[in-house]
N, C-alpha and C positions, 0 to 999 in steps of 0.2 A: 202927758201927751198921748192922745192917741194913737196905737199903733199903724194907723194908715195914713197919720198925716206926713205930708212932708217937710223932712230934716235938711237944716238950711248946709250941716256937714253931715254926710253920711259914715257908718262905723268905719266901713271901709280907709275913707280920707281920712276921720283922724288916726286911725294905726298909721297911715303912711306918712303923716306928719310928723307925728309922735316920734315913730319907729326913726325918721330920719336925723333926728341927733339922739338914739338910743345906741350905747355902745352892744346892745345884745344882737339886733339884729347881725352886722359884721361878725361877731362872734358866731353866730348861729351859720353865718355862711363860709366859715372855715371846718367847725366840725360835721358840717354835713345835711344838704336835704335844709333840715329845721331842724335845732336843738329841743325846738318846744316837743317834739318827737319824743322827749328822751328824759324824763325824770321827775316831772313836775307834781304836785299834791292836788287832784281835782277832788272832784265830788263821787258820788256812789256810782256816778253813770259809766265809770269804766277808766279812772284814776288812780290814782298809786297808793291809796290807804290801804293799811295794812287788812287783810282778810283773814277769814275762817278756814280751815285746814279740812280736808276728807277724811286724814286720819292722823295721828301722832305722826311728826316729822323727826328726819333722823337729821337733816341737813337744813341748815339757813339759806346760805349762799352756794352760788357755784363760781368757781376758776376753771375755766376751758381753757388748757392749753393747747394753740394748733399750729401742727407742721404743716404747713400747707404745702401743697406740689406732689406727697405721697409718701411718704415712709416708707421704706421694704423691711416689711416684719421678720423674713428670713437672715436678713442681713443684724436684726437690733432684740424681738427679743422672743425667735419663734422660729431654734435653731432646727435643724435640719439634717442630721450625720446623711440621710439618703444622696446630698445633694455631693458631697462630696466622694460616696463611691461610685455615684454615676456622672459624676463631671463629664462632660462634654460628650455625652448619648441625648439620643432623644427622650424625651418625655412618654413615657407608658402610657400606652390606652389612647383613648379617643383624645384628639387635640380640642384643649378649651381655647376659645374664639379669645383672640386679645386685641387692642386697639391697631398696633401696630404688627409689622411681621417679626418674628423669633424664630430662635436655633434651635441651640442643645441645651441643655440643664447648665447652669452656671454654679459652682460653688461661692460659698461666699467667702471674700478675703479679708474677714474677720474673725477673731476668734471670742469663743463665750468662755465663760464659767460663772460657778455656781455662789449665788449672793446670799447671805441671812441665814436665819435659822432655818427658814424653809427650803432651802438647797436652791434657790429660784435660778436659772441659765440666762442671763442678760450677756447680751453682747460688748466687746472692748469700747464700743462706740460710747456708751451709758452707764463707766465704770459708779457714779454717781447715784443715778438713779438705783442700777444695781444694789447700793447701800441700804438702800429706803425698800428692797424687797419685802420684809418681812409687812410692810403696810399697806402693800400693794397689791391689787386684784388684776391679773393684765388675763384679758378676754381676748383669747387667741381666733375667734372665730365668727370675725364682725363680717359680713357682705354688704353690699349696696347692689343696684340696678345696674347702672351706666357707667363705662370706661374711660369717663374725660371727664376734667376738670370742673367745668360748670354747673354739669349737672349730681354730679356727684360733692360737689361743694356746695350746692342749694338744698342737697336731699341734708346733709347732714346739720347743715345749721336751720332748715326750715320745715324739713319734712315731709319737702316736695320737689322734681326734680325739676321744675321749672317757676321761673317769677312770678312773684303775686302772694308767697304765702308768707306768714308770719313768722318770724325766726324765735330759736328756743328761750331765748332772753326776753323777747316782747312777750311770750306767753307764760314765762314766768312771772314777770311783772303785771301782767292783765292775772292771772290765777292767785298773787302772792302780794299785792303791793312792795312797797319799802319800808324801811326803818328808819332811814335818814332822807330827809325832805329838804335839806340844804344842798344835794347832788344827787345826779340821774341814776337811776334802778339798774341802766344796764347800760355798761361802760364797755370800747370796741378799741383798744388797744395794737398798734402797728406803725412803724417805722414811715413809710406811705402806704397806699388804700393797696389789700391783697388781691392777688387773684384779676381777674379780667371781671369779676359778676361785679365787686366792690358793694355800695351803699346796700344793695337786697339781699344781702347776707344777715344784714343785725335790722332789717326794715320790719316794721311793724303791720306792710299789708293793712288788711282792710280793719284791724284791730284800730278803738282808739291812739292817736296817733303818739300823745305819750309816755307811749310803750316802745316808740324805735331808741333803738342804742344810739348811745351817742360816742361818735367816733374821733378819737383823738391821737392824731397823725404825731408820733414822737418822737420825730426826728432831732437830732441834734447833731452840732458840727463834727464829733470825734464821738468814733463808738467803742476805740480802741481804750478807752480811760477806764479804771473804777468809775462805777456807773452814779457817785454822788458829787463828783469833784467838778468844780464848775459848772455847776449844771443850774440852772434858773427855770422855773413852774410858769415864770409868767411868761416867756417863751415858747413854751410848749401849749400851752393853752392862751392863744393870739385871743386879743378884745376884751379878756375877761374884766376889765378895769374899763369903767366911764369917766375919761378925764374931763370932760363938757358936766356931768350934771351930778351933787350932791348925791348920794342913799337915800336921801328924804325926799328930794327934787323924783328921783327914779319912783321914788313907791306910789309920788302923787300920781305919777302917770300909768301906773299898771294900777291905779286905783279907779281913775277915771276911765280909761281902758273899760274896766269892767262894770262900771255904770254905765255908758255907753252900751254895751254889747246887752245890757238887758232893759235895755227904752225899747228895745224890739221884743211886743209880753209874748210869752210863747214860744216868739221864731230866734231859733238857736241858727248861728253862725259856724261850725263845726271849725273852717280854716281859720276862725277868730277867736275861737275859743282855744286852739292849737299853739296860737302866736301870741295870748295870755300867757297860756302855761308856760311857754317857752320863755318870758319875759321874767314870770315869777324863780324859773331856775336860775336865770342866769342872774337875775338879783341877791341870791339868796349864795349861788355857786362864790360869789366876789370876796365872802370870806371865808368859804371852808376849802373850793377848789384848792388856791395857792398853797393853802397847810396839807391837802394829803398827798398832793403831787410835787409836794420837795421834800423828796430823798434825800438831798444833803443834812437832813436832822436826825438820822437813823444811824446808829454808834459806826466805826469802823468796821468793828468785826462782821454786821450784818451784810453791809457793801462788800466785803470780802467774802463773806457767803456766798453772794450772786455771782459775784466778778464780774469783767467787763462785756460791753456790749449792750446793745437794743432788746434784746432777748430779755438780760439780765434784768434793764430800767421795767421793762415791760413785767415782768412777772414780779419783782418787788412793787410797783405800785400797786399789782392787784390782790398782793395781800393787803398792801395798806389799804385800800379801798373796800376789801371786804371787813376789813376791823371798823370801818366809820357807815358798814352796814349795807352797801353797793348790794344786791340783789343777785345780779350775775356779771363777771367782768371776762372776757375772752381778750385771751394774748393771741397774735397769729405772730410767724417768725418774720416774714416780710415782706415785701413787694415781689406781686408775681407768682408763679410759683418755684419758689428757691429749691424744695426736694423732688423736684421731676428729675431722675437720675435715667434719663434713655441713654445719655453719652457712657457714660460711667459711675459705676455704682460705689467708688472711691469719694464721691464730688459729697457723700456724706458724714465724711471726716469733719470737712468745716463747718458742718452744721450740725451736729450734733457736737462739736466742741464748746458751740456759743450758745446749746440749747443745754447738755446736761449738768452741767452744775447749777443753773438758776432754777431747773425743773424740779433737782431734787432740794436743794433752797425755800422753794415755796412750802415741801412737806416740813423741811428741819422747823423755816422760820412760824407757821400755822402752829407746830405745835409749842414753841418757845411766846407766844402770843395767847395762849391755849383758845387758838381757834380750830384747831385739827377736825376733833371729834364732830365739829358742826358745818362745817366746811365742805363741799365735795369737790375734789379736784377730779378733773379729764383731762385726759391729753391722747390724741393721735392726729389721725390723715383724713382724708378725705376717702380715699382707697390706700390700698399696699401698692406691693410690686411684684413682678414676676419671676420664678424659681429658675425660668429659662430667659437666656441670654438674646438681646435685643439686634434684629438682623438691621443696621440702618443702612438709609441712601439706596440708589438705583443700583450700585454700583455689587450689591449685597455685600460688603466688606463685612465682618461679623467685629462686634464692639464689645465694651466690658458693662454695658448698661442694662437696663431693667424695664420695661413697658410698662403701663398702668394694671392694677389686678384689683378688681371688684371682686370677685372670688370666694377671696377670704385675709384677711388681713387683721391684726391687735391694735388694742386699745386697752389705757388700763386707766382704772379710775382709784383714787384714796381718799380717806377721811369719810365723813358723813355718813356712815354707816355700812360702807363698805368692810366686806372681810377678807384682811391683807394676808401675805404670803400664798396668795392662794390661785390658781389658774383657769380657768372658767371655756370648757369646748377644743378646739382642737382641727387643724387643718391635715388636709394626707399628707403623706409621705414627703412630698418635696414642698408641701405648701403654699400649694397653688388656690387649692379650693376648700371653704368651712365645710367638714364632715361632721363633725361631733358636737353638738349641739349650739346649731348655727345661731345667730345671732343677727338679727336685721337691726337698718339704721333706726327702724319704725321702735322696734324692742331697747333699744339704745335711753332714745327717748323718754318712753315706757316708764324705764327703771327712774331716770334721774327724777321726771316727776314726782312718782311713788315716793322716794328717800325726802323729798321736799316736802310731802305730805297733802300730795295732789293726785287724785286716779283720775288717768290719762283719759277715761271713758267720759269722764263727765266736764273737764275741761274745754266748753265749747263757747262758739260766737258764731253766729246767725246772720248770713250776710248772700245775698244775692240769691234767697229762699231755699239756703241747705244749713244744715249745722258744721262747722268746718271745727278740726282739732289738728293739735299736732301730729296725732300719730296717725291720722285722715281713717281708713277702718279697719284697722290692723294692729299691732302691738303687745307685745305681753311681755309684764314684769319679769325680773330674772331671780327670784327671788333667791337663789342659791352661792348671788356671791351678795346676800347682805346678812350683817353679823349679826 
């Protein structure tokens, strides 16, 4: 048929017919946007086959694990003795601008000591992580731009502090393809959607489109259980089953699908060619999904590893998901942001109770998997918190909280090549601001590329007649905490 004759069904109609007793689409409209965003196997034109490297990689995969809301690094692993002989004085020297009004210096009412063979100071909060010192690189001297939420949660998972750009996970997947073609490249783990920005945090931007992560809301009734005991995959991932049409019935139609989509010679359909691929994962998801997202086949003792909680579900399935080959899988802790501690800086007892044992879990279980060495785990904030005490309300009542601090704040990274027991920069005296070989979100970046075996320099996509990358024109590897 001629390309300009007319079609008695246009492509369009039949996906909508199609789509309408297809169990993917409903599925695709629980995890977000379009799943076809998020894992499928295309062709050379910008699909998830696996690629050529820039140079020897030290890492496969990555695990992001994220506090969202702000971690105060004085408080957890970027102690401070200053803070406690000048308790309740002002701040020395010129005042750094913070989001909100502040006091006096606040101590922290936590106490540290020293973990591992490398004496490392971790706070009471992370007696766990603390254990995993010696594997651990924690980079004292992270900054970012802006002192709120949004855009300091867009800089750090996109590269940019406003929407529109592509998140670290799509460009790892556009840079790296996958390994596993039965489930998506980059998986977006959390209880309900974080943060106020939500879907353009794992969005794919103007990247081909299945590169967006795909976001899997994992809620469940009781978060208070061992996190394998009654717990049901097909629950948590809503649709993933077509009770209306056989696996054979389903492939006829993403087969036809795509002889349709090319009676058009030449003219490519881009939102059709989106809603294939999204078709093909979610065909292909119906037998490997339910197998890696039930936990309840992983021995006791593993589940007792994590312990309980959403934290716990969330960081054991992204080992399991990096073992069946997932690209990059990010845990956040939960809706909202739970570590904004302006009230009080105590409100991070409970959250670091239900984060540190699953955080240091992920290192034990990586390396009982022997995926350690290949693996690169992250974990921080979006920003820290501040050294001085937060003045809230009109009323100026002074509080036990903390304001947001762009500053200078930690993050530490393990496995994948990183070199553990080891501390990387350095903030002043009370820990307000990165002095010692500061560290931007751009440089952040940078590094995790690099270990993947990607230079961040060449990393590019061509759109709206500029070359765009993630670290946009700035960034440099940290080469000194890699082993």
């Amino acid at each position: 048929m001629p390309h300009h004759a007319p079609s008695p069904v246009t492509r369009r109609e039949a996906l909508r017919r199609v789509g309408n007793g297809f169990g993917m689409l409903a599925f695709a409209s629980v995890v977000g946007e379009s799943l076809a965003k998020a894992g499928a196997v295309a062709g050379p034109d910008g699909g998830l086959e696996v690629r050529a490297l820039d140079h020897p990689a030290r890492a496969k995969r990555v695990i992001f694990l994220f506090m969202n809301g702000g971690l105060s690094q004085v408080d957890s692993f970027d102690p401070k003795p200053a803070l406690d002989k000048y308790h309740g004085k002002p701040l020395p020297g010129s005042v750094v601008a913070t989001e909100r009004r502040t006091g006096t210096l606040l101590r922290s009412p936590f106490t540290f000591k020293k973990y591992g063979q490398c004496g490392m100071d971790v706070s009471e909060l992370f007696p766990h992580v603390g254990g995993c010192a010696d594997d651990i690189c924690f980079i004292r001297s992270v900054h970012t731009d802006i002192p709120n939420h949004e855009p300091s949660m867009l800089m750090m998972q996109t590269g940019h502090s406003q929407v529109g750009r592509p998140s670290l996970g799509s460009w790892l997947t556009y840079g790296l393809g996958t390994s596993n073609a039965n489930l998506p490249g980059y998986v977006v783990l959390c209880p309900d959607v974080p943060t106020t920005v939500g879907p353009p945090l794992w969005n794919s931007a103007f990247l081909p489109a299945v590169h967006q992560g795909t976001f899997i809301p994992s809620k469940v009734e009781r978060d208070d259980q061992i996190i394998g005991k009654d717990f049901d995959p097909k629950k948590l991932v809503s649709f993933i089953h077509n009770d209306k049409f056989t696996q054979a019935e389903q492939r006829r139609e993403i087969d036809l699908l795509e002889k349709l989509d090319r009676l058009q010679q030449g003219q490519r359909d881009p939102q059709m060619e989106a809603a294939i691929q999204s078709m093909e994962t979610a065909y292909r998801m119906q037998t490997e999904a339910p197998d890696v997202f039930d936990i309840r086949k992983e021995s006791k003792a593993t589940l007792e590893l994590y312990g309980p909680g959403s934290t716990a579900r969330g960081c054991l399935m992204a080992v399991r998901l990096a073992e069946r080959g997932v690209r990059m899988t990010q845990v956040y802790y939960g809706k909202g942001d739970p570590w904004d501690a302006h009230g009080d800086i105590n409100s991070h007892r409970k959250n670091a109770m239900d984060s540190d044992r699953p955080f240091a879990a992920v290192i034990k279980d990586l390396k009982s998997r022997g995926l350690f060495k290949d693996t690169l785990v992250i974990c921080g904030s979006e920003f820290g918190r501040t050294p001085v005490v937060e003045v809230g309300g009109d009323s100026g009542a002074t509080q036990n909280g903390r304001d947001h601090n762009p500053h200078g704040f930690t993050m530490w990274m393990a496995g994948g090549g990183i070199k553990g027991g080891t501390i990387y920069g350095a903030t002043d005296d009370f820990g307000f601001k990165a002095v010692e070989k500061p560290v931007h979100v751009h440089d952040l970046h940078a590094t995790i590329l690099h270990l993947m075996g990607i230079d961040h320099t060449k990393l590019t996509y061509r759109y709206s007649g500029r070359d765009f990358r993630l670290t946009d024109v700035s960034g440099n590897v940290i080469h000194d905490i890699i082993a």
